[in-house]
C-alpha positions in Angstrom: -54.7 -74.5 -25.5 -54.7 -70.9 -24.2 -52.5 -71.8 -21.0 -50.3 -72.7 -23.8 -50.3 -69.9 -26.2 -49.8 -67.7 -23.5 -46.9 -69.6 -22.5 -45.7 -69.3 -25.8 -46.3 -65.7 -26.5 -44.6 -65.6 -22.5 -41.4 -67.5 -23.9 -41.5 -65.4 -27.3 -42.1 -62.4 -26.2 -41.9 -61.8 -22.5 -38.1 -63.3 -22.6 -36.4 -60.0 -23.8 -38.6 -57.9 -21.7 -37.5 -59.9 -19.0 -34.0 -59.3 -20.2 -34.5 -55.6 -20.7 -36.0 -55.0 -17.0 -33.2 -57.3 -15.1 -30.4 -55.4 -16.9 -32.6 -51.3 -15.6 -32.6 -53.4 -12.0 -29.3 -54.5 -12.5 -28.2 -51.3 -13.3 -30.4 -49.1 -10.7 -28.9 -51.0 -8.5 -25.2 -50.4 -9.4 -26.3 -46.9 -9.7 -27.7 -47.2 -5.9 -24.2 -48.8 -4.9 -22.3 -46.2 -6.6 -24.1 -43.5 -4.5 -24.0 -44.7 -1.5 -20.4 -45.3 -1.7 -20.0 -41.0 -3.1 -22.4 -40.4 -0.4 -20.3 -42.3 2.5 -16.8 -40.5 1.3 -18.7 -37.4 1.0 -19.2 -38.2 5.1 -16.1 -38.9 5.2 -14.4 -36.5 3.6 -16.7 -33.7 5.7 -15.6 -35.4 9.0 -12.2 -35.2 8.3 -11.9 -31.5 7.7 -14.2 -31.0 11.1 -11.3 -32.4 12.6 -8.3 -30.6 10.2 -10.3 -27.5 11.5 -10.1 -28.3 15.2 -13.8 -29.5 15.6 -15.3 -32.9 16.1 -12.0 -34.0 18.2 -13.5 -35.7 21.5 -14.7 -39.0 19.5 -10.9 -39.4 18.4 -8.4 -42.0 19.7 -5.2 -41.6 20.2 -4.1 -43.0 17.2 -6.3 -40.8 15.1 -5.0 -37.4 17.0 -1.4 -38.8 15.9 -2.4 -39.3 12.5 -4.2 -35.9 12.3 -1.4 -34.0 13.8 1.0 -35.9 11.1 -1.2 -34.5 8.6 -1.4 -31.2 9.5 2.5 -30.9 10.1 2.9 -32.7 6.6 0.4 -29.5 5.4 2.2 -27.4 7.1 5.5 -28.3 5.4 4.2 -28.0 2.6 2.5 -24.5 2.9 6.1 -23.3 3.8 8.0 -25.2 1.6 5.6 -23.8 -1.1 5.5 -19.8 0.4 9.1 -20.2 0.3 9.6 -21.3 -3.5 7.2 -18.2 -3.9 9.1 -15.6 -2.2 12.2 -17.0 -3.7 10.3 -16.5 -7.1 9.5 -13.5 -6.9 13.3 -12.8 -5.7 14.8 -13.4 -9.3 12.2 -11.4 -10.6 13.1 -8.4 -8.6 16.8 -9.0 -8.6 16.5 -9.7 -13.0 13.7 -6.0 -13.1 17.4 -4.8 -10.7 19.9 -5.8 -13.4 17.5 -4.1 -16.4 17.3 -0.9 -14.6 20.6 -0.8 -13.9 21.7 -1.6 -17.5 18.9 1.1 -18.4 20.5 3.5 -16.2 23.9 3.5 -17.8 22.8 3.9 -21.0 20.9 6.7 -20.0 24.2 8.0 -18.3 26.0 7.5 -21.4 23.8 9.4 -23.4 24.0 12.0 -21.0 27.3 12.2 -21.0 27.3 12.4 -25.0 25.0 14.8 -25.3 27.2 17.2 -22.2 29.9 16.9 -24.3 28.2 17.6 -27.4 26.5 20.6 -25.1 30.3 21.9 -24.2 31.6 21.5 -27.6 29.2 24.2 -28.8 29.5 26.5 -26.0 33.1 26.5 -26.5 32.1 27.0 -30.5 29.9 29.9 -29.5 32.3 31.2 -27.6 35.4 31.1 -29.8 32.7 32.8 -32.6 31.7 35.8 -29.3 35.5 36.4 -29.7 35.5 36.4 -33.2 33.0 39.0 -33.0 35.0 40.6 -29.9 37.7 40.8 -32.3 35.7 41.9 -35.0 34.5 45.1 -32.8 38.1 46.2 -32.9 38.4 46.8 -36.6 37.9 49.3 -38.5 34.2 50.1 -39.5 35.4 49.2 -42.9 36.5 46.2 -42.0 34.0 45.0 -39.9 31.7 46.0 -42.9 34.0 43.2 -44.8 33.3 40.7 -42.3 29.9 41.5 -41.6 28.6 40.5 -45.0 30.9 37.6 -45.5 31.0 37.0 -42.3 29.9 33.4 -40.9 26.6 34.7 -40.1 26.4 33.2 -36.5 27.3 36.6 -34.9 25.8 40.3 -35.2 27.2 43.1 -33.1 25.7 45.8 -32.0 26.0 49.0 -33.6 28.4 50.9 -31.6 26.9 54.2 -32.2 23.6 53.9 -31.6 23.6 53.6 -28.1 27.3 52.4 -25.9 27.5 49.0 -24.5 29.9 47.7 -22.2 32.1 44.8 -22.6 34.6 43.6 -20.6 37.9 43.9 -21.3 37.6 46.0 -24.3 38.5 49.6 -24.4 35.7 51.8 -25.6 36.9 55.1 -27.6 34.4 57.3 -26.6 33.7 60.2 -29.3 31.7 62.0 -26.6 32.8 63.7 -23.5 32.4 61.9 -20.3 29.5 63.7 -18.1 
C-alpha cells in the first residue's frame, strides 16, 4: 500500500514538477545553444577584422585573400563614394552661403548708393543755402536784418564788424585803412 500511494502522490503530484523542470532544461539548454552560437560569431566576427586589419593572414588560402581583398576594395569604394557625396555636400552649401552674400552684398550696395545720393542732395542743399547767405552778406545791413529774422534759419553769418573774415570771391569794403 505505500509503494502505491507514493506512486500516486508520484503521478498526482510529481507529473507537473516533472513538466516544470523538463521545460528550465529544455530551456537552459536553448539558452546554452544560443550562446555558443553568439560566442562562435563573436570568434568569428574578431577573426575577420584581424585579417581586414592586415593581421592573422598566413593561415589564409588563396581563396580567402581573394575574398578579403574584394572586401576591402568594395569598402574602399564605398568610403570614396561616400567622402565624395560629402565634399559635394558641403559644395552646395558653400556655393547657396555664395549666392546669400552676394544678394546681401547688393542690397547693402543699394542702400549705399541711396543714402550717397541722399548725402549729395543735401550738400548741394547746404550749399545752395551758403550762397544764399553769400548773397545775403551783400545787402544792405537793413536788409540782411530782413532776412535774418525771417530768414530760413539754416544759416547765420558772421558779423562783419566784429572781426574781418575772408571769403572767396567776395569783395570786402574795408572801412579801415589797410596797414
Amino acid at each position: 500500500m505505500p509503494k502505491t500511494l507514493e506512486r500516486y502522490q508520484k503521478c498526482s503530484y510529481g507529473g507537473p514538477d516533472t513538466a516544470v523542470q523538463n521545460k528550465e532544461n529544455e530551456l537552459v539548454q536553448s539558452s546554452r545553444n544560443e550562446y555558443l552560437k553568439l560566442k562562435a560569431r563573436v570568434e568569428n566576427l574578431q577573426r575577420t577584422q584581424r585579417n581586414l586589419l592586415g593581421e592573422d593572414l598566413g593561415s589564409l588560402g588563396i581563396k580567402d585573400l581573394e575574398q578579403l581583398e574584394k572586401q576591402l576594395d568594395s569598402s574602399l569604394r564605398h568610403i570614396r563614394s561616400t567622402r565624395t557625396q560629402h565634399m559635394l555636400d558641403q559644395l552646395t552649401d558653400l556655393q547657396r552661403k555664395e549666392q546669400m552674400l552676394c544678394e546681401a552684398n547688393r542690397c547693402l550696395r543699394r542702400k549705399l548708393e541711396e543714402s550717397s545720393q541722399q548725402m549729395q542732395g543735401q550738400m548741394w542743399e547746404q550749399h545752395a543755402a551758403n550762397l544764399l547767405g553769400y548773397d545775403q552778406l551783400r545787402q544792405s545791413p537793413h536788409q540782411q536784418q530782413a532776412t535774418h529774422h525771417g530768414g530760413n534759419g539754416f544759416f547765420h553769418p558772421l558779423d562783419p564788424t566784429t572781426e574781418p573774415t575772408l571769403q572767396i570771391g567776395y569783395v570786402l569794403a574795408c572801412t579801415s585803412p589797410v596797414r
